[in-house]
Each structure stands twice: as structure tokens, then as C-alpha cells.
PyMOL Python script that loads the backbone (N, CA, C, O; Angstrom):
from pymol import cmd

cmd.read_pdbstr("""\
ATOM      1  N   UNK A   1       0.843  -1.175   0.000  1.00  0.00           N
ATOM      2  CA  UNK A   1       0.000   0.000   0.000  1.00  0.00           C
ATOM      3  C   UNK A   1       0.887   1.238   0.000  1.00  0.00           C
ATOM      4  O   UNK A   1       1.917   1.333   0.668  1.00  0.00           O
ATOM      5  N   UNK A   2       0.368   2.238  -0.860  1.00  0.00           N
ATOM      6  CA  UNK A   2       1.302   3.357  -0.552  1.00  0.00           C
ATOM      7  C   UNK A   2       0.432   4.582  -0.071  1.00  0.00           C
ATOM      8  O   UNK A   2      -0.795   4.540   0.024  1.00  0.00           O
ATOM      9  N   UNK A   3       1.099   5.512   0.175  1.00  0.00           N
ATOM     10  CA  UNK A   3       0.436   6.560   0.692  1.00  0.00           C
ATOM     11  C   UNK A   3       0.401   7.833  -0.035  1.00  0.00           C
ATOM     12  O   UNK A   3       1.505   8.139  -0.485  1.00  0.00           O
ATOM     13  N   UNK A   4      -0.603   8.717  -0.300  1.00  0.00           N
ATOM     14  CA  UNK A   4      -0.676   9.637  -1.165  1.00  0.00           C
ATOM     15  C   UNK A   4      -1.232  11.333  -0.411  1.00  0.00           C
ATOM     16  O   UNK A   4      -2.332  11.244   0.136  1.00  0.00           O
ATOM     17  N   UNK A   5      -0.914  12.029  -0.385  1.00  0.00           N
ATOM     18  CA  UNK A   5      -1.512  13.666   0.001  1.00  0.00           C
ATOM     19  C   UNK A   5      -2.507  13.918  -1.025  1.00  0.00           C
ATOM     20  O   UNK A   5      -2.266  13.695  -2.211  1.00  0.00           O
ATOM     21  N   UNK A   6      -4.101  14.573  -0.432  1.00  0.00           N
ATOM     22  CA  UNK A   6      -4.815  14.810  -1.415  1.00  0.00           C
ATOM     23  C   UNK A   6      -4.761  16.326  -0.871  1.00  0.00           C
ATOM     24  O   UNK A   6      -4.104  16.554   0.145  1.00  0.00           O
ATOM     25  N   UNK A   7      -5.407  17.311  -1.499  1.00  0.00           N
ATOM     26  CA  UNK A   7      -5.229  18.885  -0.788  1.00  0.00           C
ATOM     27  C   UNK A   7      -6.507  18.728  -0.390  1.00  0.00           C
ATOM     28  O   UNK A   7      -7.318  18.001  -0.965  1.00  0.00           O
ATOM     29  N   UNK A   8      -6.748  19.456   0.686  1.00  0.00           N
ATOM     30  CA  UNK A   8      -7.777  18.967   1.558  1.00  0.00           C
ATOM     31  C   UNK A   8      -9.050  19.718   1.167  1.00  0.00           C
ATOM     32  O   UNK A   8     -10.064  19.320   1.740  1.00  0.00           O
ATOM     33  N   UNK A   9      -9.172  20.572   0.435  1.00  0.00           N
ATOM     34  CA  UNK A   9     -10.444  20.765  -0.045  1.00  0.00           C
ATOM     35  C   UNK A   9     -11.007  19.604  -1.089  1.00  0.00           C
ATOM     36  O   UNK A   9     -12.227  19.600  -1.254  1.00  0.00           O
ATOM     37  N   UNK A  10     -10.240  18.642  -1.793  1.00  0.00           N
ATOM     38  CA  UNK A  10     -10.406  17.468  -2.490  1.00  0.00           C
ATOM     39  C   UNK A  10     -11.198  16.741  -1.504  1.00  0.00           C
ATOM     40  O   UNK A  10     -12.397  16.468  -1.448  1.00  0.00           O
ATOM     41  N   UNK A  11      -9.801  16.406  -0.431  1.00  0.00           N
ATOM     42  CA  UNK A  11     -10.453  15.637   0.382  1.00  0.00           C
ATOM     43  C   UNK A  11     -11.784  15.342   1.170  1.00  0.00           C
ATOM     44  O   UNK A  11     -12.152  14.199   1.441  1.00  0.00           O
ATOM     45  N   UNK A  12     -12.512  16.558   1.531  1.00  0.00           N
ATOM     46  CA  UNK A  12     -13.309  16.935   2.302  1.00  0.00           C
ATOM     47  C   UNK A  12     -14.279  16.657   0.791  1.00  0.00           C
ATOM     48  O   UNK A  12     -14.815  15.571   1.012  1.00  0.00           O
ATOM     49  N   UNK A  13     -14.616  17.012  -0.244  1.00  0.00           N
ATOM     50  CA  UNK A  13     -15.474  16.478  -1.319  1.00  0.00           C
ATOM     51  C   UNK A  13     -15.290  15.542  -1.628  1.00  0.00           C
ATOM     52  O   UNK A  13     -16.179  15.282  -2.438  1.00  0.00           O
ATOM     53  N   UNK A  14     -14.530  14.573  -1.508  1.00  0.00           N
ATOM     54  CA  UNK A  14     -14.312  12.932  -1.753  1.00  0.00           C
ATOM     55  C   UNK A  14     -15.240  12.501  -0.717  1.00  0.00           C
ATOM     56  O   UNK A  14     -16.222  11.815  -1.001  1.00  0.00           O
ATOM     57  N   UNK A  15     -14.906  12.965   0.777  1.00  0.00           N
ATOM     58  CA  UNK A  15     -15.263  12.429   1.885  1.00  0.00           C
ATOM     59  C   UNK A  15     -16.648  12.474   1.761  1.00  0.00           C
ATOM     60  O   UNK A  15     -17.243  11.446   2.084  1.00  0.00           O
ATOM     61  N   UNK A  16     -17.189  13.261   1.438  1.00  0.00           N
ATOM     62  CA  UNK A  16     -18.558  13.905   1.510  1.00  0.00           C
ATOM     63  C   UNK A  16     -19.542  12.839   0.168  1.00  0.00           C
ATOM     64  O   UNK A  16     -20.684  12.429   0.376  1.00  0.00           O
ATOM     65  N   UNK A  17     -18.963  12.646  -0.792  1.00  0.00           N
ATOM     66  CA  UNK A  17     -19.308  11.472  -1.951  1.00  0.00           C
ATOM     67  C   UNK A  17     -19.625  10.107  -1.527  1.00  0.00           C
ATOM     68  O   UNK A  17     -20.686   9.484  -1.572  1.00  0.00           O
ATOM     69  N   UNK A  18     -17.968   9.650  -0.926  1.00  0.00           N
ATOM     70  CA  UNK A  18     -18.507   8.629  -0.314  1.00  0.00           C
ATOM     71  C   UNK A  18     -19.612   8.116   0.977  1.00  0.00           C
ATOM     72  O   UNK A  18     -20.092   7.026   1.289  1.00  0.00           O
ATOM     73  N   UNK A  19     -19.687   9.065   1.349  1.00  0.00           N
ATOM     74  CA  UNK A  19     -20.752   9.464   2.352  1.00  0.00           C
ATOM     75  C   UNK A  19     -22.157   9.622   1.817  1.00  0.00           C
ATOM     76  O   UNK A  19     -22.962   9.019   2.527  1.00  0.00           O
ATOM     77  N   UNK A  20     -22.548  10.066   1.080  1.00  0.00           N
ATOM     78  CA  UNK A  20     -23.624   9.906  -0.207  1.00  0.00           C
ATOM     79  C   UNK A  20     -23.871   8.810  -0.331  1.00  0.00           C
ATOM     80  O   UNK A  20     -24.929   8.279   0.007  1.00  0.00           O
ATOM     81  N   UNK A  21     -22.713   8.156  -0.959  1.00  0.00           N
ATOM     82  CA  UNK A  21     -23.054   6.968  -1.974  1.00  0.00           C
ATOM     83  C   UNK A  21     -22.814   5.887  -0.934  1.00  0.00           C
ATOM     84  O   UNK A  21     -22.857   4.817  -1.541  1.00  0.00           O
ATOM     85  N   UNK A  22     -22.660   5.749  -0.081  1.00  0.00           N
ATOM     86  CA  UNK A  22     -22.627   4.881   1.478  1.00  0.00           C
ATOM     87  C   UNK A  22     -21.711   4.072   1.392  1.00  0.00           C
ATOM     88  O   UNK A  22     -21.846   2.919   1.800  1.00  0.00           O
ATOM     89  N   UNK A  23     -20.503   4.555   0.796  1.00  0.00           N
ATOM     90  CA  UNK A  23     -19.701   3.590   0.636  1.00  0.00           C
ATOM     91  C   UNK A  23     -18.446   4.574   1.542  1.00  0.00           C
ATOM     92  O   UNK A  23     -18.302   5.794   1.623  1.00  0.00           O
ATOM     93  N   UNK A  24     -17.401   3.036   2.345  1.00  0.00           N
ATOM     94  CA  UNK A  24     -16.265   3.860   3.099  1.00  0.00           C
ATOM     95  C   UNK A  24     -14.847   4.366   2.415  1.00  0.00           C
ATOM     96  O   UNK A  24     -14.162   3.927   1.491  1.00  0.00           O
ATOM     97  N   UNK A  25     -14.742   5.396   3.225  1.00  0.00           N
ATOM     98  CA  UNK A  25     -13.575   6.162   2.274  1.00  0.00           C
ATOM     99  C   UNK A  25     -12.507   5.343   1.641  1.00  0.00           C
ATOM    100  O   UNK A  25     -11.941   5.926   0.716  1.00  0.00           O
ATOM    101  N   UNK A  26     -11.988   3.860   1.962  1.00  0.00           N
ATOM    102  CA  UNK A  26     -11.769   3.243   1.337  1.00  0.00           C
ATOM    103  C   UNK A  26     -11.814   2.763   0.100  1.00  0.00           C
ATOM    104  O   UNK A  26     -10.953   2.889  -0.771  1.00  0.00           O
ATOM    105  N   UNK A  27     -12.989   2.126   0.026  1.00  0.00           N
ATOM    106  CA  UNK A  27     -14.141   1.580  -0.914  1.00  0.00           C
ATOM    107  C   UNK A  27     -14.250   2.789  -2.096  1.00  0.00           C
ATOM    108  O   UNK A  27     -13.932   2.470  -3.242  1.00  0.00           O
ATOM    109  N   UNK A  28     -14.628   3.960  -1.868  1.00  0.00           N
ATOM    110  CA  UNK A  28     -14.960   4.927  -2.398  1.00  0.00           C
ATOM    111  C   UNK A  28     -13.581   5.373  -3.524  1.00  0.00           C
ATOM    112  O   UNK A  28     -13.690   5.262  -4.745  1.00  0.00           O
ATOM    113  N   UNK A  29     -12.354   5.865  -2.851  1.00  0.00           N
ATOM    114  CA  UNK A  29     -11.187   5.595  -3.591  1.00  0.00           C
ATOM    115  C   UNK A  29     -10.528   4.814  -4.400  1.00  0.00           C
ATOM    116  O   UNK A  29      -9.893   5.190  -5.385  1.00  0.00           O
ATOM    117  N   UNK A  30     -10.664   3.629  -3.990  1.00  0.00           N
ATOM    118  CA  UNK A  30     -10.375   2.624  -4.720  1.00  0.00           C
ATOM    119  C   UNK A  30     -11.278   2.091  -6.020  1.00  0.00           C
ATOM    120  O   UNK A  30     -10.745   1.365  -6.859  1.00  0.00           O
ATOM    121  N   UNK A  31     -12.845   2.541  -6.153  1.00  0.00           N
ATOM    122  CA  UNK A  31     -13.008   2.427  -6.852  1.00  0.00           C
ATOM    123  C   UNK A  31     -13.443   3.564  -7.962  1.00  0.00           C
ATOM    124  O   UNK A  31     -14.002   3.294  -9.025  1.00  0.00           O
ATOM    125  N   UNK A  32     -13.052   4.996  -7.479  1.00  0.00           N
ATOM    126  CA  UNK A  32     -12.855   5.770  -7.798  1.00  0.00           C
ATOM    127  C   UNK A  32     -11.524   5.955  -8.951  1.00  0.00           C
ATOM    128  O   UNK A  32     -11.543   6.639  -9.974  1.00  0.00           O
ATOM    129  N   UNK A  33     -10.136   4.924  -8.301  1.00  0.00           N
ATOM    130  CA  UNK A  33      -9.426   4.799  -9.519  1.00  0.00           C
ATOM    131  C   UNK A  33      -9.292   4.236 -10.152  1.00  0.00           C
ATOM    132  O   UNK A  33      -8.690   4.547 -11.180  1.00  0.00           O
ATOM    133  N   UNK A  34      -9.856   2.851  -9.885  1.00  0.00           N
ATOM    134  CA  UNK A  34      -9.970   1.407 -10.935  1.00  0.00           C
ATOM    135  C   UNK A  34     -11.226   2.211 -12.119  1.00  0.00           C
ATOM    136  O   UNK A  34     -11.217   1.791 -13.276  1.00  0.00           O
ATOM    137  N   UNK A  35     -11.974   3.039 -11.839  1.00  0.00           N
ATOM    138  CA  UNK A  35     -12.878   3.612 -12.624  1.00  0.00           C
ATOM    139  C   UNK A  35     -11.789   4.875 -13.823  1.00  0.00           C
ATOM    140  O   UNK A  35     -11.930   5.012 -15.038  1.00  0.00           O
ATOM    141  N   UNK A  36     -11.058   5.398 -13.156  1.00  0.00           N
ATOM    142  CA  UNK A  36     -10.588   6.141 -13.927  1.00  0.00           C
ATOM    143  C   UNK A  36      -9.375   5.611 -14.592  1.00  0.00           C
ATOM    144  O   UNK A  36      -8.795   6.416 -15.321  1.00  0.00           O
ATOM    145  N   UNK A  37      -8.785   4.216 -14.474  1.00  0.00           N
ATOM    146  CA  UNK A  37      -8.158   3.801 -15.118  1.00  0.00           C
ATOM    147  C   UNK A  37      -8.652   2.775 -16.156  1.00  0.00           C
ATOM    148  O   UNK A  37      -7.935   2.007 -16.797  1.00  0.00           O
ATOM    149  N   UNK A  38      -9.821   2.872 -16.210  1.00  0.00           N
ATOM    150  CA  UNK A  38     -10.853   2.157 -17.138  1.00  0.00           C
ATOM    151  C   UNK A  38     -10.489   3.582 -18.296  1.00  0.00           C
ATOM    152  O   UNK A  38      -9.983   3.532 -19.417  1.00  0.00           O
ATOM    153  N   UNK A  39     -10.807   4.380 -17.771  1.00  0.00           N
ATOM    154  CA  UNK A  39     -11.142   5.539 -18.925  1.00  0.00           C
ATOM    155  C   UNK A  39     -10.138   5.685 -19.904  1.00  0.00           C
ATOM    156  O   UNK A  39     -10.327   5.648 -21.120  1.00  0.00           O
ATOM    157  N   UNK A  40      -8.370   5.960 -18.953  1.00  0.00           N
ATOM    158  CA  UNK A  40      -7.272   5.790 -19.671  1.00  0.00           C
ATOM    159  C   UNK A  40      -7.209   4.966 -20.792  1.00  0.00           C
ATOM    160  O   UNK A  40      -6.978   5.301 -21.954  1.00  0.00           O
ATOM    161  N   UNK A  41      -7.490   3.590 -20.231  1.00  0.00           N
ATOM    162  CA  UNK A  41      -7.397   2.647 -21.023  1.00  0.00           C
ATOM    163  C   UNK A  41      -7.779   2.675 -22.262  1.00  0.00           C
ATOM    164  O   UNK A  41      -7.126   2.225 -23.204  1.00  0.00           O
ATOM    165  N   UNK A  42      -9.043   3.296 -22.335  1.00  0.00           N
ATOM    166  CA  UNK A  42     -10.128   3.443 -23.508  1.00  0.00           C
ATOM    167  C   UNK A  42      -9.455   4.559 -23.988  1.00  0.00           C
ATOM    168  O   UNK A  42      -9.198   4.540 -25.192  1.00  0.00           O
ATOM    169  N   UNK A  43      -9.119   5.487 -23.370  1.00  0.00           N
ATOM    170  CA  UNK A  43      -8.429   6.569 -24.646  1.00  0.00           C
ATOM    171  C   UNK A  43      -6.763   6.259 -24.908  1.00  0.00           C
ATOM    172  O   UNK A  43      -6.158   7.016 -25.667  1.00  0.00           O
ATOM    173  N   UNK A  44      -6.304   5.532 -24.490  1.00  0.00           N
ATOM    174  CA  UNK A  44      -5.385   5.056 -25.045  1.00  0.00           C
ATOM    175  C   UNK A  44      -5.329   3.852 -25.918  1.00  0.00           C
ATOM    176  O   UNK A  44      -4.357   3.615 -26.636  1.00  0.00           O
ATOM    177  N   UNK A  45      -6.331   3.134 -25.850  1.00  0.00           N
ATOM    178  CA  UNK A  45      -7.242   2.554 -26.869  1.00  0.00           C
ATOM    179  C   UNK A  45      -7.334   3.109 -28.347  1.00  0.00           C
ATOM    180  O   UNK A  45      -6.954   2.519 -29.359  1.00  0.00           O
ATOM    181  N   UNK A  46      -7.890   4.310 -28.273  1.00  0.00           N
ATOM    182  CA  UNK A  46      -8.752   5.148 -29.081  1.00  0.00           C
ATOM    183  C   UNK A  46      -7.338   6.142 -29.761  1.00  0.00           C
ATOM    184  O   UNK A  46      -7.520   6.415 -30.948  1.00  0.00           O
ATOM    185  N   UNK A  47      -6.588   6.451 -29.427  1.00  0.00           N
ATOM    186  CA  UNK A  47      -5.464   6.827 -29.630  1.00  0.00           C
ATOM    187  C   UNK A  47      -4.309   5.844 -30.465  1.00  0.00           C
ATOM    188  O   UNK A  47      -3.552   6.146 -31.387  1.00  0.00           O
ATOM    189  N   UNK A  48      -4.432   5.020 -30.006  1.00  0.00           N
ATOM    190  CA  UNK A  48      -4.036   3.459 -30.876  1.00  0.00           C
ATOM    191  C   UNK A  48      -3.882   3.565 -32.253  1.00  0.00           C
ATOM    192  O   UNK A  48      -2.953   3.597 -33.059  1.00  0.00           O
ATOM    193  N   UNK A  49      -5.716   3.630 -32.265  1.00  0.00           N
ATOM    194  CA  UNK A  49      -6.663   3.007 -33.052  1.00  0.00           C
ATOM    195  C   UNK A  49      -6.431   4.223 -34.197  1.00  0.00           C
ATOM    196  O   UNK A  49      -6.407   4.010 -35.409  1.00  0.00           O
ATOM    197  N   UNK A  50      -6.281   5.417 -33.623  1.00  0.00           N
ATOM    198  CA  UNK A  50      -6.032   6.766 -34.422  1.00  0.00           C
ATOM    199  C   UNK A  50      -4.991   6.884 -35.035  1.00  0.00           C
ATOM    200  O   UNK A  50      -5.060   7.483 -36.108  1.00  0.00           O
ATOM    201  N   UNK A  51      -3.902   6.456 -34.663  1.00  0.00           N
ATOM    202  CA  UNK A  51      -2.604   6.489 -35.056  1.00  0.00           C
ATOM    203  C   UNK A  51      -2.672   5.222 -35.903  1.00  0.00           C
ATOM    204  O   UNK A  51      -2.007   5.562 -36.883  1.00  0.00           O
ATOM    205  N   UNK A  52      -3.055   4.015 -36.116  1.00  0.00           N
ATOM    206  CA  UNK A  52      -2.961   3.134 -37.198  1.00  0.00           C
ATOM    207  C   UNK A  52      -3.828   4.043 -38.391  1.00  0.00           C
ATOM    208  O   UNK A  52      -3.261   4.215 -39.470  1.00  0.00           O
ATOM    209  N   UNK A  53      -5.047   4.555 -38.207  1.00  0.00           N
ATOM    210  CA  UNK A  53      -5.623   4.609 -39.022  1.00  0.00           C
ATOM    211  C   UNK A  53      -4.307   6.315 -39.749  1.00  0.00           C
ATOM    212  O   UNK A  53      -4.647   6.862 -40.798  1.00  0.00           O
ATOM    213  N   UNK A  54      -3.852   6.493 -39.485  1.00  0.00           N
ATOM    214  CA  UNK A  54      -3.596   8.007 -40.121  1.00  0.00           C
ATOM    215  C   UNK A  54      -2.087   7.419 -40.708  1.00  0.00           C
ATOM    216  O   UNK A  54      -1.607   7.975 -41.696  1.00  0.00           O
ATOM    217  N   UNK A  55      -1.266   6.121 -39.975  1.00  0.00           N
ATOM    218  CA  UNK A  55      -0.590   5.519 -40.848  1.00  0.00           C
ATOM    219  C   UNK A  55      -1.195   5.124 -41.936  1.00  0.00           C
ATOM    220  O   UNK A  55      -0.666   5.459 -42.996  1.00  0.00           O
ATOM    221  N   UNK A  56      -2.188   4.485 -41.975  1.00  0.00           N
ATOM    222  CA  UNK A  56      -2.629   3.409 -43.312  1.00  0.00           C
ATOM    223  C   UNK A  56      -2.918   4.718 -44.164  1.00  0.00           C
ATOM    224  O   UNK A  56      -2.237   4.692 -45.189  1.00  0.00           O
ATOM    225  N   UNK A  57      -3.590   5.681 -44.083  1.00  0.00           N
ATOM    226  CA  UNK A  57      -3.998   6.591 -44.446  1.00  0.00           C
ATOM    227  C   UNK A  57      -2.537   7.260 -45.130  1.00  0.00           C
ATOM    228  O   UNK A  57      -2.564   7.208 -46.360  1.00  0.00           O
ATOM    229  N   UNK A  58      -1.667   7.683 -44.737  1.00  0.00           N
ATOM    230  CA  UNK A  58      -0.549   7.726 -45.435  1.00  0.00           C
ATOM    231  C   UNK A  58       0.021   7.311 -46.145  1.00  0.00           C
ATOM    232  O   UNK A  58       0.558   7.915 -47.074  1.00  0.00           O
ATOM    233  N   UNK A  59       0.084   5.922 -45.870  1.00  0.00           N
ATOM    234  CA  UNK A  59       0.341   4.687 -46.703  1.00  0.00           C
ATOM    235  C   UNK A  59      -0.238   4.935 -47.961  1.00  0.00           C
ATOM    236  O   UNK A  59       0.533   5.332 -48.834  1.00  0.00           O
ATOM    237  N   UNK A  60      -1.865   4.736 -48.353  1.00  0.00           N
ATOM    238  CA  UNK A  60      -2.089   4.921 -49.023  1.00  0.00           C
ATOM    239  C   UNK A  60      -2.125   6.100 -50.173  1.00  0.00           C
ATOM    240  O   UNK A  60      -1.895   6.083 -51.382  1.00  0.00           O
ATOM    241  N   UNK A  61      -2.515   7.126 -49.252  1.00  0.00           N
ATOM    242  CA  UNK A  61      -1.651   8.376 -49.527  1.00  0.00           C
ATOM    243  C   UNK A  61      -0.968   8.239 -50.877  1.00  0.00           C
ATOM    244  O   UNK A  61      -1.462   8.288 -52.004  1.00  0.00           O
ATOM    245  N   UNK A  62       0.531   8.021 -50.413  1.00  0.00           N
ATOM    246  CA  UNK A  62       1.510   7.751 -51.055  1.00  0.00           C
ATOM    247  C   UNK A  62       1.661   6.935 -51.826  1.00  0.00           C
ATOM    248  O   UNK A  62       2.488   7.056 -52.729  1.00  0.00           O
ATOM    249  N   UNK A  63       0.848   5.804 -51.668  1.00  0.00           N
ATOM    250  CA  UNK A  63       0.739   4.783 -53.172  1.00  0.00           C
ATOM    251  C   UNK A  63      -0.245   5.559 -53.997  1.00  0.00           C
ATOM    252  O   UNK A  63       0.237   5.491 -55.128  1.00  0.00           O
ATOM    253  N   UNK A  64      -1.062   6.076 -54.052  1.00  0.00           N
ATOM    254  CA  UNK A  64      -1.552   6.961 -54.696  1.00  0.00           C
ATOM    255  C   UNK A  64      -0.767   7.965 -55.613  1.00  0.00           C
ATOM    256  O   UNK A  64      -0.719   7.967 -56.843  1.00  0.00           O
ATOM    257  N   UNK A  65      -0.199   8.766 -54.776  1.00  0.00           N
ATOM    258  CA  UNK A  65       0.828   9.557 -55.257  1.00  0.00           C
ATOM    259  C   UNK A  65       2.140   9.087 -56.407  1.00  0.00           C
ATOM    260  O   UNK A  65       2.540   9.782 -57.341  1.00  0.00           O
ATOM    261  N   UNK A  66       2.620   7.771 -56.034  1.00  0.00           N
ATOM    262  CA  UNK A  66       3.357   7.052 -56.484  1.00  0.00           C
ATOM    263  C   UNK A  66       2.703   6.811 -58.024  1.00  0.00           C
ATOM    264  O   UNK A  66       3.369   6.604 -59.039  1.00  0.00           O
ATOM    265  N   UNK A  67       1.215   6.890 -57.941  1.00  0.00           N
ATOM    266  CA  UNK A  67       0.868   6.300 -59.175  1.00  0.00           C
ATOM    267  C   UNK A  67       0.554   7.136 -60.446  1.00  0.00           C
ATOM    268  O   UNK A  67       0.317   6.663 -61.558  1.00  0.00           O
ATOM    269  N   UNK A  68       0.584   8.264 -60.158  1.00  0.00           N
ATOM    270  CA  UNK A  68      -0.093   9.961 -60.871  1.00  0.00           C
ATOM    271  C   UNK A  68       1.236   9.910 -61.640  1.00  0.00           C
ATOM    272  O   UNK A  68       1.534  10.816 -62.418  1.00  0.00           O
TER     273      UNK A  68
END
""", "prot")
cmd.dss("prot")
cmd.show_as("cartoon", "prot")
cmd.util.cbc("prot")
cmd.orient("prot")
């Protein structure tokens, strides 16, 4: 486990969420970042996916060009 500083006006609105959503400040964090490392994932996904397509896209591009 490691330990992290949040600035405490964060903190005090985290605290207050999980308190809402009845879940303990634990609980609440933890799945607070497994959630936001879902998101990463997907835009680094999507970023991937962008960068093949603007290679092929070049690619072709240029065989094109090659052929004029």
C-alpha cells in the first residue's frame, strides 16, 4: 500500500461522496481509480486506433501519389 496527500479541499469532497453513496472512504477511492483507469485505457485505446488509421492513411496516400 502506498500513501498519497490529497489537498484537503479534495479531500473533504471525496469524503462527503462517499458518504452519499454509502460507501467507506476506502471503498470509495479505490473504486474511484480502478474507474478512472478504465477511462485511460479506452483513450489510449482510441489513440491506438487513431494512429494506425492516419498511418494506413498515409500509406495509401503515397501509393496513390506514387501512381499519378
Amino acid at each position: 500500500m502506498i500513501t498519497i496527500t490529497i489537498p484537503k479541499k479534495i479531500e473533504k469532497e471525496l469524503k462527503t461522496a462517499s458518504r452519499h453513496l454509502g460507501l467507506s472512504w476506502e471503498d470509495f477511492l479505490t473504486s474511484a481509480v480502478l474507474y478512472y483507469l478504465q477511462i485511460l485505457e479506452k483513450k489510449i485505446e482510441l489513440k491506438k486506433e487513431i494512429e494506425t488509421w492516419e498511418k494506413t492513411s498515409d500509406s495509401d496516400l503515397m501509393k496513390f501519389e506514387k501512381s499519378i
